[in-house]
C-alpha positions in Angstrom: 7.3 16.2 -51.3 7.3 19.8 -52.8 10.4 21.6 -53.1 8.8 24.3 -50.5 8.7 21.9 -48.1 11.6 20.5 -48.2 13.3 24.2 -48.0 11.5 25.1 -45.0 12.9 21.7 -43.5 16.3 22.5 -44.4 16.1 26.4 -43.4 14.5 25.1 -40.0 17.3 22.6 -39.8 20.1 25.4 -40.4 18.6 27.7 -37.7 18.9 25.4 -35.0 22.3 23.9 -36.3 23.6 27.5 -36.2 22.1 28.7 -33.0 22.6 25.7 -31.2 24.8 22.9 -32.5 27.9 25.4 -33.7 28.2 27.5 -30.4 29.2 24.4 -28.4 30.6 22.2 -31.3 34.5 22.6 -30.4 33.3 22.1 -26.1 31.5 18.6 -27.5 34.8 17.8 -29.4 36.8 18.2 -26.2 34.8 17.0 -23.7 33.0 14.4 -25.8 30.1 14.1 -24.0 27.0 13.2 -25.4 24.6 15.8 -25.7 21.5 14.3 -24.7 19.6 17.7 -24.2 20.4 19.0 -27.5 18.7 15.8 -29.1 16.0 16.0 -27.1 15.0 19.4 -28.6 16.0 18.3 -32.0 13.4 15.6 -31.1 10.7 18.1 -30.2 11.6 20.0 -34.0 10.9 16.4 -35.9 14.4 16.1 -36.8 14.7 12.2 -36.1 13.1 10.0 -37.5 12.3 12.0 -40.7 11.5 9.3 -43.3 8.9 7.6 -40.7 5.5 8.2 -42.6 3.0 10.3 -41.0 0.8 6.5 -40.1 3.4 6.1 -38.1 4.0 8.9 -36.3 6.8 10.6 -38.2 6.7 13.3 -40.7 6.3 11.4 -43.4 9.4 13.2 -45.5 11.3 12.2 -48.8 14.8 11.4 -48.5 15.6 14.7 -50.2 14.3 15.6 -47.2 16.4 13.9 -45.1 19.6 14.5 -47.5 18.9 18.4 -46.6 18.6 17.9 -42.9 21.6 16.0 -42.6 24.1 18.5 -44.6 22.7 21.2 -42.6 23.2 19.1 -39.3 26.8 18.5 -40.5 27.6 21.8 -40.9 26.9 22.3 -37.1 28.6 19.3 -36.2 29.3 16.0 -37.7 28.3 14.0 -34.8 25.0 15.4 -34.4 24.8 14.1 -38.3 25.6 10.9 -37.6 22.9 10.7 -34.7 20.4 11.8 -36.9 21.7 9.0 -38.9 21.7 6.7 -36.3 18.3 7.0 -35.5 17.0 7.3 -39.4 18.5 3.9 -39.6 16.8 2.4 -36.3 13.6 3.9 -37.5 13.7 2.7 -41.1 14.1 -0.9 -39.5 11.8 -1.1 -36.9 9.0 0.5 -39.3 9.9 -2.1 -41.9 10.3 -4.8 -39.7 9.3 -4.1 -36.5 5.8 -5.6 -34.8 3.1 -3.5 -33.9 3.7 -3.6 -30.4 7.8 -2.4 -30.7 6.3 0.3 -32.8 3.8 1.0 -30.3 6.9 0.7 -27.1 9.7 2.0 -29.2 9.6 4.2 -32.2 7.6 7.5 -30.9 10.3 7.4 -28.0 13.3 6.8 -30.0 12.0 9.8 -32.7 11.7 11.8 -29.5 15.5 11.1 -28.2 13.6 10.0 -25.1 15.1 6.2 -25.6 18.6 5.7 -26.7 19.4 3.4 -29.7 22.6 1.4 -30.8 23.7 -0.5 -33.6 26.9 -3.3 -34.0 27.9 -3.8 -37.2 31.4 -3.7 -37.1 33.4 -7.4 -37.0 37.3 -7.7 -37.5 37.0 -9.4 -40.6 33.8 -7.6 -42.1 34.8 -4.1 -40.7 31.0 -2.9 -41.2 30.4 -4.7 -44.4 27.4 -6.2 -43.4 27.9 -8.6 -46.6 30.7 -10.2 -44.7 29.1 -10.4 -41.1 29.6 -13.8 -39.1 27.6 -12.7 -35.9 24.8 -15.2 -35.5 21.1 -14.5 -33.5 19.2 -18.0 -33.4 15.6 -17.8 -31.5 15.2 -20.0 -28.2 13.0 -20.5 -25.3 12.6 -16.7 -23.9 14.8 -14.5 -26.4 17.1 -15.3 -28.7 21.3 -16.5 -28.4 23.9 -14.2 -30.0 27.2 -15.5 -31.2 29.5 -13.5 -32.7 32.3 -10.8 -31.8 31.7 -7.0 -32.4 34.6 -4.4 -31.7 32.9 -1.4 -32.1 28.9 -0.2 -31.2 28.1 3.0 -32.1 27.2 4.9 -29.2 26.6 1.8 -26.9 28.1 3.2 -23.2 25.8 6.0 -23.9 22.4 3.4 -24.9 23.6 0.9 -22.4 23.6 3.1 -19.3 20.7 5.2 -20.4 21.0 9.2 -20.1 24.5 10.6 -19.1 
């Protein structure tokens, strides 16, 4: 990835962090509602999903890359970050180990904001070391059975319900 690049990333990343992520950053801390519109246009710039190569549908971009995006994304407002991150991480996975057809039913969506992602990781004795996880997905007859207790999912009422 050439150093150009990357800076016109970042800069592109800044401009819409300052002209639309700082304005309403203290009315998302006080309301906290989750901004679904404002990720769907950071979808439209490419801003998820940023590591995805190009094969895939994403921009194909170095973690530099990424690294640039986020800081500028926190400067606007942490959250939005940790979105971003969010859906870097569900993207990573499902290109890595995702089949063909979730790629095909999920990932152009989920880079688009247009389908809502969640993780659990957190358990009460591994706090979100995953090294220490107990939870427990064993494959049967038409899915798969969970066991295991989570206490906290990280933006689940929000992926659960759909858009709010």
């Amino acid at each position: 990835m050439s150093r150009e690049i990357q800076l016109q990333v970042r800069d592109m990343a800044r401009s819409f962090s300052n002209e639309n992520i700082r304005p309403i950053a203290q009315e998302l801390d006080e309301s906290e509602k989750f901004p679904h519109e404002l990720y769907l246009q950071m979808g439209e710039l490419g801003l998820f999903g940023i590591c995805v190569p190009e094969d895939e549908g994403g921009p194909g971009f170095d973690t530099v890359t990424y690294a640039l995006v986020m800081e500028e994304l926190s400067r606007g407002y942490a959250s939005v970050a940790d979105q971003c991150g969010l859906i870097e991480l569900i993207t990573t996975l499902l290109v890595r180990h995702g089949t063909p057809q979730q790629k095909i039913e999920i990932l152009s969506d989920v880079m688009s904001a247009k389908k809502l992602v969640a993780y659990c990781i957190s358990e009460a004795e591994a706090g979100t070391d995953v090294s220490g996880i107990r939870t427990s997905a064993t494959k049967c007859d038409g899915g798969w059975i969970l066991n295991g207790f989570k206490f906290w999912i990280h933006i689940d009422a929000v992926a659960y319900q759909g858009f709010v």
